[in-house]
PDB file of N, CA, C and O in Angstrom, chain B, residues numbered from 101:
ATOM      1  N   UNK B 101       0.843  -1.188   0.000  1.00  0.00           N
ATOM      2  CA  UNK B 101       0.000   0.000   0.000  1.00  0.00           C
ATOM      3  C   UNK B 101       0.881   1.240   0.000  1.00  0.00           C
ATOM      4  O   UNK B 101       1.829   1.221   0.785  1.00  0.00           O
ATOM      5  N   UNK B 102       0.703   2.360  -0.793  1.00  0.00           N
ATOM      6  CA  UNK B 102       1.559   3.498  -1.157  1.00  0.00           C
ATOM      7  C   UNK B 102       0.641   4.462  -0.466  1.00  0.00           C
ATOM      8  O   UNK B 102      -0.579   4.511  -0.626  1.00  0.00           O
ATOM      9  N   UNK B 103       1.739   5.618   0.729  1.00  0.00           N
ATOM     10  CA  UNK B 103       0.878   6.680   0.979  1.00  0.00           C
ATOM     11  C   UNK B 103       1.283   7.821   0.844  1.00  0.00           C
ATOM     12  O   UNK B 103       2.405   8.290   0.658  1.00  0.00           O
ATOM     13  N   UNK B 104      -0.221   8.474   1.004  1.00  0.00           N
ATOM     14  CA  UNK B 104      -0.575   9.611  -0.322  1.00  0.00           C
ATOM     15  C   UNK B 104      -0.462  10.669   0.753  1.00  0.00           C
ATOM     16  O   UNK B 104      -1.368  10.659   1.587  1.00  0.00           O
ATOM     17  N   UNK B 105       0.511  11.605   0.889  1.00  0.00           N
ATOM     18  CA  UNK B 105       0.359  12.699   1.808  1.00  0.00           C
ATOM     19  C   UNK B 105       0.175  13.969   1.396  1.00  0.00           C
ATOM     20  O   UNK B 105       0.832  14.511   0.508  1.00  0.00           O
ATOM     21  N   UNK B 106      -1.009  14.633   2.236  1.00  0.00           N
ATOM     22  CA  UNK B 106      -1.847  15.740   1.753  1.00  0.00           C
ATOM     23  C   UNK B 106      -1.454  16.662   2.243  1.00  0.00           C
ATOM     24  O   UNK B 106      -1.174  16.413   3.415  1.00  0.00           O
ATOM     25  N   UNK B 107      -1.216  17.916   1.909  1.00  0.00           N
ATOM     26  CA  UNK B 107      -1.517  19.192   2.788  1.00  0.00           C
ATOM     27  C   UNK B 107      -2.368  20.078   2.670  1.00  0.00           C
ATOM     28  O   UNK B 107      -2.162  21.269   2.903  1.00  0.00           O
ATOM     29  N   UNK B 108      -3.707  19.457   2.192  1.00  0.00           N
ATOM     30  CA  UNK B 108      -4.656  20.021   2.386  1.00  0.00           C
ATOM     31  C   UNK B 108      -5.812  19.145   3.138  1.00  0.00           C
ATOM     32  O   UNK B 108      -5.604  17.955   3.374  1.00  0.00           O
ATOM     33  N   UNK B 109      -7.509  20.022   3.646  1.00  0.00           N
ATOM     34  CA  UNK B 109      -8.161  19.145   3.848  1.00  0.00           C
ATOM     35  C   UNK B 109      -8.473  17.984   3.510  1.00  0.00           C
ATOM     36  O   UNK B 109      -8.663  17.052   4.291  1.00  0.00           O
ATOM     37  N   UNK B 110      -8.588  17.930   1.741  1.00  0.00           N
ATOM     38  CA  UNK B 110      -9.083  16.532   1.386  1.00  0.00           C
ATOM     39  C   UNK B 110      -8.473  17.160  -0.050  1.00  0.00           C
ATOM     40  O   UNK B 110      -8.211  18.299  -0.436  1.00  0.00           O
ATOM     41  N   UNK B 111      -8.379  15.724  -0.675  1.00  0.00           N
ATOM     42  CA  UNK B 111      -8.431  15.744  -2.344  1.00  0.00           C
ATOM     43  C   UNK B 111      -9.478  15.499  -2.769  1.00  0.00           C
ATOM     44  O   UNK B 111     -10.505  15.475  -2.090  1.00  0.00           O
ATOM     45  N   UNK B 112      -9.387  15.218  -4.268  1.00  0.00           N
ATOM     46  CA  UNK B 112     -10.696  14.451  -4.649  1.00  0.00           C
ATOM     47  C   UNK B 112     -10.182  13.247  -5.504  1.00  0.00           C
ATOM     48  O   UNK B 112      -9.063  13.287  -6.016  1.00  0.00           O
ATOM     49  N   UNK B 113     -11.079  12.096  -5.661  1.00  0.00           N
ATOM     50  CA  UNK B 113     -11.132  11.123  -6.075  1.00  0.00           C
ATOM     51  C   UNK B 113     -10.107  11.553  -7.615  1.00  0.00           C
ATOM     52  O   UNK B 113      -8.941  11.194  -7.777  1.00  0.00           O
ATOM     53  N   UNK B 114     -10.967  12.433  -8.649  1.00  0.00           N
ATOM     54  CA  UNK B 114      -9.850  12.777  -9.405  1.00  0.00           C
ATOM     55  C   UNK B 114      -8.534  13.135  -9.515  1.00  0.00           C
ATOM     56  O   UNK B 114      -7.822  12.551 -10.332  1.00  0.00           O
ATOM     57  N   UNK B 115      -7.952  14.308  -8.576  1.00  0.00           N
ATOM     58  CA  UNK B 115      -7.059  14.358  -8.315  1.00  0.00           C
ATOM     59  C   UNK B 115      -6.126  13.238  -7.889  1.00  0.00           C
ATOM     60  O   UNK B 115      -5.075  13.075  -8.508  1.00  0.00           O
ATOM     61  N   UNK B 116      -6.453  12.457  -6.864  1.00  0.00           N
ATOM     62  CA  UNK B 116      -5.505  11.276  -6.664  1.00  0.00           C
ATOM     63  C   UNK B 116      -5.522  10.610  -7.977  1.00  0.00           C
ATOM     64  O   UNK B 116      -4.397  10.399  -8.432  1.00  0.00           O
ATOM     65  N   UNK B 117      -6.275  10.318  -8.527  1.00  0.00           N
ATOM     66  CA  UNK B 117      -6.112   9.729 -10.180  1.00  0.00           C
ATOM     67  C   UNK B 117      -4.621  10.434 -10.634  1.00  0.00           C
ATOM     68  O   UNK B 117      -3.560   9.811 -10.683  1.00  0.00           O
ATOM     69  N   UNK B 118      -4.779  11.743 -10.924  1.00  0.00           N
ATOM     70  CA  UNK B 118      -3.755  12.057 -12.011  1.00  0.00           C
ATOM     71  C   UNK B 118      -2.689  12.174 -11.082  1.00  0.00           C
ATOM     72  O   UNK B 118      -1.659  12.025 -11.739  1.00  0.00           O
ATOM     73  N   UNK B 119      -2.393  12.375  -9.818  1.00  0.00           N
ATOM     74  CA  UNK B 119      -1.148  12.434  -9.221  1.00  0.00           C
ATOM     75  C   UNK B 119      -0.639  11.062  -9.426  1.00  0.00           C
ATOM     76  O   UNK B 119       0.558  10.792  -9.531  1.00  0.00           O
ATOM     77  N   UNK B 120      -1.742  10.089  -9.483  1.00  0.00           N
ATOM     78  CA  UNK B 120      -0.707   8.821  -9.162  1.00  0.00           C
ATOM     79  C   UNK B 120      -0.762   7.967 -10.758  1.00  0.00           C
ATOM     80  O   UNK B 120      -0.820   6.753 -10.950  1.00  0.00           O
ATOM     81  N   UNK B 121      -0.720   9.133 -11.811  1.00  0.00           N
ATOM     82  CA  UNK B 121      -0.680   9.072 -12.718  1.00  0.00           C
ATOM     83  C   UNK B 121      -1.417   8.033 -13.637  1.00  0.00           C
ATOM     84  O   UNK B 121      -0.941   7.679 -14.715  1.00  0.00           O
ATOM     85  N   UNK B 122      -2.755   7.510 -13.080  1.00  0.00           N
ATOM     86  CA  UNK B 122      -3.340   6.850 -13.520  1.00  0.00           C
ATOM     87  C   UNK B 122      -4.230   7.076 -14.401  1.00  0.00           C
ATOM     88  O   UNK B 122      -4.888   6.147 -14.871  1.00  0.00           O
ATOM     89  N   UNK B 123      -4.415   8.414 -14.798  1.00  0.00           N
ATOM     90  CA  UNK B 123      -5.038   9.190 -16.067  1.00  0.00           C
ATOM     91  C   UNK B 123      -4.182  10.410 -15.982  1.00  0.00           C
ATOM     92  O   UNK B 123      -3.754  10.870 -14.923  1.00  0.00           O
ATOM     93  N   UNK B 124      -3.946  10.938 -17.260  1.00  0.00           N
ATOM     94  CA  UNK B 124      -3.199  12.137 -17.678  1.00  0.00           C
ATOM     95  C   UNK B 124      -3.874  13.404 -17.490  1.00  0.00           C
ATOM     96  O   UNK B 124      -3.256  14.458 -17.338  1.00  0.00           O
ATOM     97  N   UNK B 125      -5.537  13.283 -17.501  1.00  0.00           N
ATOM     98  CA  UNK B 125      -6.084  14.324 -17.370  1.00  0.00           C
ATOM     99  C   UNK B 125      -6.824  14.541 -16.354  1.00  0.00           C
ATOM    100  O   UNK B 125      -6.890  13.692 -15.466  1.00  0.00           O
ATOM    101  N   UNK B 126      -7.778  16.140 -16.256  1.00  0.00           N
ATOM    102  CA  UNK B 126      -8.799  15.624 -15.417  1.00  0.00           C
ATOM    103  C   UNK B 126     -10.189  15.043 -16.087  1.00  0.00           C
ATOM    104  O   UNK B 126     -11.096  14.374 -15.592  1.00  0.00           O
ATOM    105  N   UNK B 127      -9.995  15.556 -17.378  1.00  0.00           N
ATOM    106  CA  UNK B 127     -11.366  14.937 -18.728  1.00  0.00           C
ATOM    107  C   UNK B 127     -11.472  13.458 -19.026  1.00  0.00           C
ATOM    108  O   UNK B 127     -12.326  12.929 -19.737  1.00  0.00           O
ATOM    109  N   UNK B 128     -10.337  12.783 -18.285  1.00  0.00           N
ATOM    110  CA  UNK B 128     -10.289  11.187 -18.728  1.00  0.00           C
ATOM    111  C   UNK B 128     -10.961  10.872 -17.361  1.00  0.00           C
ATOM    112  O   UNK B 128     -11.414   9.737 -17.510  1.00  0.00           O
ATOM    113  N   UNK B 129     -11.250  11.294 -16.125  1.00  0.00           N
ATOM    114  CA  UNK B 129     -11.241  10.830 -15.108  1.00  0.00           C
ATOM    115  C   UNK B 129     -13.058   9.836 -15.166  1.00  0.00           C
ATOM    116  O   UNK B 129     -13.529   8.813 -14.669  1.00  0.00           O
ATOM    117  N   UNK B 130     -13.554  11.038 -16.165  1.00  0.00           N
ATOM    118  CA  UNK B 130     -15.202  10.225 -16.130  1.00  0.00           C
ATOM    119  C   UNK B 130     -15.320   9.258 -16.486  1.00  0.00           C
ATOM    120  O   UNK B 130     -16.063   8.394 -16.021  1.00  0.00           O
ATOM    121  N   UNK B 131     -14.366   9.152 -17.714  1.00  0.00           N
ATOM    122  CA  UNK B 131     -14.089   7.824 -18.463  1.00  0.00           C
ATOM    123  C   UNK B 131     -13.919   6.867 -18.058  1.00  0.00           C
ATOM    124  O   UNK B 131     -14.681   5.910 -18.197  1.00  0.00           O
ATOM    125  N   UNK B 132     -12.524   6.868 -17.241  1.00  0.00           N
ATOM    126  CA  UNK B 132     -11.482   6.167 -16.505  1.00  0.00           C
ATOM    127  C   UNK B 132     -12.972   5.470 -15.456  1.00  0.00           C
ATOM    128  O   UNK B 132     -12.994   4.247 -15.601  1.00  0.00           O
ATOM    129  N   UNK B 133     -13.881   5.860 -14.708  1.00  0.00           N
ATOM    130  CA  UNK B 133     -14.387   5.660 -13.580  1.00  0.00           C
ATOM    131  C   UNK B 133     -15.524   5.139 -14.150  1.00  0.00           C
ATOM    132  O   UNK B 133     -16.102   4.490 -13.278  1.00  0.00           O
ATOM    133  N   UNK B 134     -16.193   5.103 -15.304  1.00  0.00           N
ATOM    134  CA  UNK B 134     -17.115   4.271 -16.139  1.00  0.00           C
ATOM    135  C   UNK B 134     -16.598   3.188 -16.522  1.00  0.00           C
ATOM    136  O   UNK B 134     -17.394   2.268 -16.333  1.00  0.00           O
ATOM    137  N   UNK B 135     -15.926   2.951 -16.839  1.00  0.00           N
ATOM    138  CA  UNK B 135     -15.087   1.696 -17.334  1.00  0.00           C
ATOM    139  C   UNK B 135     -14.015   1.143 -16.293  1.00  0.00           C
ATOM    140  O   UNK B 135     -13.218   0.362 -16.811  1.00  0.00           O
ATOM    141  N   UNK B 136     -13.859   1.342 -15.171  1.00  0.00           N
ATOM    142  CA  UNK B 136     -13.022   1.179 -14.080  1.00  0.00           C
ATOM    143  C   UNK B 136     -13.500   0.796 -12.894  1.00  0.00           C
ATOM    144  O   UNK B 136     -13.764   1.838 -12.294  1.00  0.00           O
ATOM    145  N   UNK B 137     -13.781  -0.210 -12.166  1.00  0.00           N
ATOM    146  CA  UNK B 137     -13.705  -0.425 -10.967  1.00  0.00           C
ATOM    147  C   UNK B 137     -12.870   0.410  -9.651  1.00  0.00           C
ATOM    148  O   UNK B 137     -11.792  -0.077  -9.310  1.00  0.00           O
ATOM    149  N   UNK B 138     -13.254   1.374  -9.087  1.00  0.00           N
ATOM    150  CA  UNK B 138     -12.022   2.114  -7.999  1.00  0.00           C
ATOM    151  C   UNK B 138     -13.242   1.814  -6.668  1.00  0.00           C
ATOM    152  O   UNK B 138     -14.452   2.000  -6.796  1.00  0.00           O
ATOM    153  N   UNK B 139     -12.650   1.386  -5.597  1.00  0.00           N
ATOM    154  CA  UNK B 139     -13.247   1.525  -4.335  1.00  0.00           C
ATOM    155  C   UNK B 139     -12.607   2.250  -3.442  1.00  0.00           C
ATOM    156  O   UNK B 139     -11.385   2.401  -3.440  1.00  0.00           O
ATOM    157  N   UNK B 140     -13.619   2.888  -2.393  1.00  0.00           N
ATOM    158  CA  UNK B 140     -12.823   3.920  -1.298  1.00  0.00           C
ATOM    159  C   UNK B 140     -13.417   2.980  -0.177  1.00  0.00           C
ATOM    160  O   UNK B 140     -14.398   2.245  -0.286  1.00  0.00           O
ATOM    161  N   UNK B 141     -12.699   3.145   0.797  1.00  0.00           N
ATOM    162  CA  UNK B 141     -13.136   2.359   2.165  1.00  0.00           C
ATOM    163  C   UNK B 141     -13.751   1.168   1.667  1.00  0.00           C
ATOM    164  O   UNK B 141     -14.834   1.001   2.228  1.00  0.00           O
ATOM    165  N   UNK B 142     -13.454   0.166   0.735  1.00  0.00           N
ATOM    166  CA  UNK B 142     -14.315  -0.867   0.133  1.00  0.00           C
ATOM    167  C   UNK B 142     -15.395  -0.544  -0.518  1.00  0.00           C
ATOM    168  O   UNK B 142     -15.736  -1.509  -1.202  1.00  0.00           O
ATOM    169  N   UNK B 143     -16.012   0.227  -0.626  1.00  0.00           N
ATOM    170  CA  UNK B 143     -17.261   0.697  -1.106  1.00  0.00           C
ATOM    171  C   UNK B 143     -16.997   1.296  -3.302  1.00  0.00           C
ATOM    172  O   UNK B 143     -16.551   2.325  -3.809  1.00  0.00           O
ATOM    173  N   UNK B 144     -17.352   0.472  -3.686  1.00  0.00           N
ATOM    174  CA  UNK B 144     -17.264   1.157  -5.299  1.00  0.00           C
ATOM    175  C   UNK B 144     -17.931   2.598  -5.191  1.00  0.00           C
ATOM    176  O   UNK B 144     -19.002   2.905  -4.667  1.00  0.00           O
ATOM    177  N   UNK B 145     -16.940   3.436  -5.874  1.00  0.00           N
ATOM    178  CA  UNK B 145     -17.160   4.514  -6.390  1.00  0.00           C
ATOM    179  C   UNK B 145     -17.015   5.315  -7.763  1.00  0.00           C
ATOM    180  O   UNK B 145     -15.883   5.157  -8.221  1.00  0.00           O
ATOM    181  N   UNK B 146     -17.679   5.984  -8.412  1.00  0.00           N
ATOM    182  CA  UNK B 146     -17.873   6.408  -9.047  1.00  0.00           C
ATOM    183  C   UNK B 146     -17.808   7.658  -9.476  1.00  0.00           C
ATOM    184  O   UNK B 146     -17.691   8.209 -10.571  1.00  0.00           O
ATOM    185  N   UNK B 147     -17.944   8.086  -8.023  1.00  0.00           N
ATOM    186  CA  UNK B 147     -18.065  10.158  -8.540  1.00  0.00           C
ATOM    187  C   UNK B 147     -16.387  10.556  -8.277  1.00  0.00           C
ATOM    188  O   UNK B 147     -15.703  10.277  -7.292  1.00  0.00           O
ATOM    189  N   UNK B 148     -15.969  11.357  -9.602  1.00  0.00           N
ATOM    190  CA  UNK B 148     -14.843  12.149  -9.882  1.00  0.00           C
ATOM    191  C   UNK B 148     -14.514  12.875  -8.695  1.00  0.00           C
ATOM    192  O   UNK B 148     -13.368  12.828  -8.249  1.00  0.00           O
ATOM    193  N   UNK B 149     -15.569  13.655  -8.051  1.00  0.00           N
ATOM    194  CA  UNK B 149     -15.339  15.064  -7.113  1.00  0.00           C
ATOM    195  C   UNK B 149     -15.647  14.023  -5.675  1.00  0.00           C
ATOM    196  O   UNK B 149     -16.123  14.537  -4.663  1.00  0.00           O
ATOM    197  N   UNK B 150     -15.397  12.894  -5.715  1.00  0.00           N
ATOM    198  CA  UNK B 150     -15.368  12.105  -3.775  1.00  0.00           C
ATOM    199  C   UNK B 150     -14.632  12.491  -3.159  1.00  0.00           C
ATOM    200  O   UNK B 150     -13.543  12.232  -3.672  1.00  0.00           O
ATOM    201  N   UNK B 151     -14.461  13.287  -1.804  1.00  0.00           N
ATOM    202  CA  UNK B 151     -13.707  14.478  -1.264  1.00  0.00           C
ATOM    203  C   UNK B 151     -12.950  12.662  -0.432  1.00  0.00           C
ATOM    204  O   UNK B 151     -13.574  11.840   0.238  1.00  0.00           O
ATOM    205  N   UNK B 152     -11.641  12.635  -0.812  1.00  0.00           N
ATOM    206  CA  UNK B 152     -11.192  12.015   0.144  1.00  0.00           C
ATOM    207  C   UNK B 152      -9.551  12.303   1.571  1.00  0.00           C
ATOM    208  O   UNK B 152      -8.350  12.547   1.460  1.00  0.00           O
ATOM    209  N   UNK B 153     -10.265  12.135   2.431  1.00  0.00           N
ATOM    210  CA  UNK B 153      -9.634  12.700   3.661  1.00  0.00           C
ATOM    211  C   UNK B 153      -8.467  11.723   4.677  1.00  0.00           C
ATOM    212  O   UNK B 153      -8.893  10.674   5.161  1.00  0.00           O
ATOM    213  N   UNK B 154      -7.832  11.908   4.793  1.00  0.00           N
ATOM    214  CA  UNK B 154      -7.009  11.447   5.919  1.00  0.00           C
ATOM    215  C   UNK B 154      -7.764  10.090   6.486  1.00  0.00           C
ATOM    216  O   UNK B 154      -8.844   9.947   7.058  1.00  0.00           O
ATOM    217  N   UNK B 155      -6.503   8.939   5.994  1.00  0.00           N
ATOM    218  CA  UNK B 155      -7.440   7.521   7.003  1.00  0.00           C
ATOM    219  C   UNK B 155      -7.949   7.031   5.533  1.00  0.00           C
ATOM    220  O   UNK B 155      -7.796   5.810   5.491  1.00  0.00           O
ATOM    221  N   UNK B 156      -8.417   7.450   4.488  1.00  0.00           N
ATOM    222  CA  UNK B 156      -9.343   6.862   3.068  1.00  0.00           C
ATOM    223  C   UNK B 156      -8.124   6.067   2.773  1.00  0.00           C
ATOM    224  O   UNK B 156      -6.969   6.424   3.003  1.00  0.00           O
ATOM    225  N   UNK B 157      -8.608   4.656   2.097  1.00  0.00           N
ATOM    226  CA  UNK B 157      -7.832   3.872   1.230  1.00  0.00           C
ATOM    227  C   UNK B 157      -8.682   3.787   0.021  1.00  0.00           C
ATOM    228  O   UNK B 157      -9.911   3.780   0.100  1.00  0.00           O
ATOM    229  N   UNK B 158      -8.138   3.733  -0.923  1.00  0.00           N
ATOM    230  CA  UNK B 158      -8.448   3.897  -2.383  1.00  0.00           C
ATOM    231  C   UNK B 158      -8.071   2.656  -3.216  1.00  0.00           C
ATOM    232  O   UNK B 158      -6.916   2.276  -3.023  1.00  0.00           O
ATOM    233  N   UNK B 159      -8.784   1.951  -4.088  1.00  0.00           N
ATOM    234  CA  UNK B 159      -7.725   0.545  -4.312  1.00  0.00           C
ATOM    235  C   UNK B 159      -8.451   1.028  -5.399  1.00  0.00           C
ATOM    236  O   UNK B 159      -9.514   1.647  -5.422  1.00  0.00           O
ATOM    237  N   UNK B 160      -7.440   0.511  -6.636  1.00  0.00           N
ATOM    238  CA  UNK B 160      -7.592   0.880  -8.134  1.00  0.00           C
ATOM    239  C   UNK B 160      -6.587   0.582  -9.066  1.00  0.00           C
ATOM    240  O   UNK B 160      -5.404   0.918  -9.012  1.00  0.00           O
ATOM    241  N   UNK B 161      -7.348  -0.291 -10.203  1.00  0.00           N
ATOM    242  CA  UNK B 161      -6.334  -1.051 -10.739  1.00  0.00           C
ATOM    243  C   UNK B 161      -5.083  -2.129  -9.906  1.00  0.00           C
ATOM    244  O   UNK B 161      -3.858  -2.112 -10.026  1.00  0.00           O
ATOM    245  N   UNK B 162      -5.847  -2.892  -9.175  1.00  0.00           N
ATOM    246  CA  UNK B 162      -5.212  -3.386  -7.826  1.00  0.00           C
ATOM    247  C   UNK B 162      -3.925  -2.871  -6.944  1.00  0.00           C
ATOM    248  O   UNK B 162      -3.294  -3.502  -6.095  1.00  0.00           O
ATOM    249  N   UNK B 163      -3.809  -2.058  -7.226  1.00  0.00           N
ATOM    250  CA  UNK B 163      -2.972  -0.526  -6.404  1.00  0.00           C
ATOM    251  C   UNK B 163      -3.685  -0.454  -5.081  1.00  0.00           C
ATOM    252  O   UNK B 163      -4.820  -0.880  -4.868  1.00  0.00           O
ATOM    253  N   UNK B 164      -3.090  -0.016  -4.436  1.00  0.00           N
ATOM    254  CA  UNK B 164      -4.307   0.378  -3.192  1.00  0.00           C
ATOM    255  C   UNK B 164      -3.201   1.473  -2.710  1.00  0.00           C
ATOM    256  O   UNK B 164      -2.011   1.198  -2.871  1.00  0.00           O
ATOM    257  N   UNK B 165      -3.676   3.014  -1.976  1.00  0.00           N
ATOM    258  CA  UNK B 165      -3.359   3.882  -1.347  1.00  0.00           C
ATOM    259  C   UNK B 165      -4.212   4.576  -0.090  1.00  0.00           C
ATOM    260  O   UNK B 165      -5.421   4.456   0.107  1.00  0.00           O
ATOM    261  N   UNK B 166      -3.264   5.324   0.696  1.00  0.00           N
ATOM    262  CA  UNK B 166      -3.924   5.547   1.643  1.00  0.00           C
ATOM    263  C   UNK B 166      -3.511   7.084   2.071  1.00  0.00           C
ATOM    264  O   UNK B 166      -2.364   7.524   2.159  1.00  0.00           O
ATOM    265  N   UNK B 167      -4.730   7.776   2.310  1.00  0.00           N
ATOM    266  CA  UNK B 167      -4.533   9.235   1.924  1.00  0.00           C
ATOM    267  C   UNK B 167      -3.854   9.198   3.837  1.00  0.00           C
ATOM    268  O   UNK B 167      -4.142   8.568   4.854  1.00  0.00           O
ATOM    269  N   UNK B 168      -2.910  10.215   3.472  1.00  0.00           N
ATOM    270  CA  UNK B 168      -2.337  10.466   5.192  1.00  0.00           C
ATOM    271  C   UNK B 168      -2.567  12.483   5.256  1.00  0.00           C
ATOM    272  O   UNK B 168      -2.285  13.105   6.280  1.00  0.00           O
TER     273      UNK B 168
END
């Protein structure tokens, strides 16, 4: 598990996408998440803008991270 350290309140579901370079854009991210399996806390998700905070694990493309 790779962790993701923030200095802000939260990211969003997109953003961790393109930092961890798993889409180039933020316009691929809808794409990427229609055709992509990503879960937060185990739970499948879907929405681009999922505010995720300190403690969230993210698993995607069997990657898994954990926002600190």
């Amino acid at each position: 598990m790779k962790s993701l350290k923030i200095t802000t309140e939260y990211i969003t579901l997109q953003q961790l996408l393109k930092i961890e370079n798993v889409i180039s854009s933020g316009g691929e991210a809808k794409y990427f998440l229609a055709e992509n399996e990503v879960f937060v806390n185990g739970e499948k998700e879907n929405r681009r803008g999922k505010k995720l905070y300190p403690g969230d694990i993210v698993k995607v493309l069997g990657k898994e991270f954990k926002i600190e």
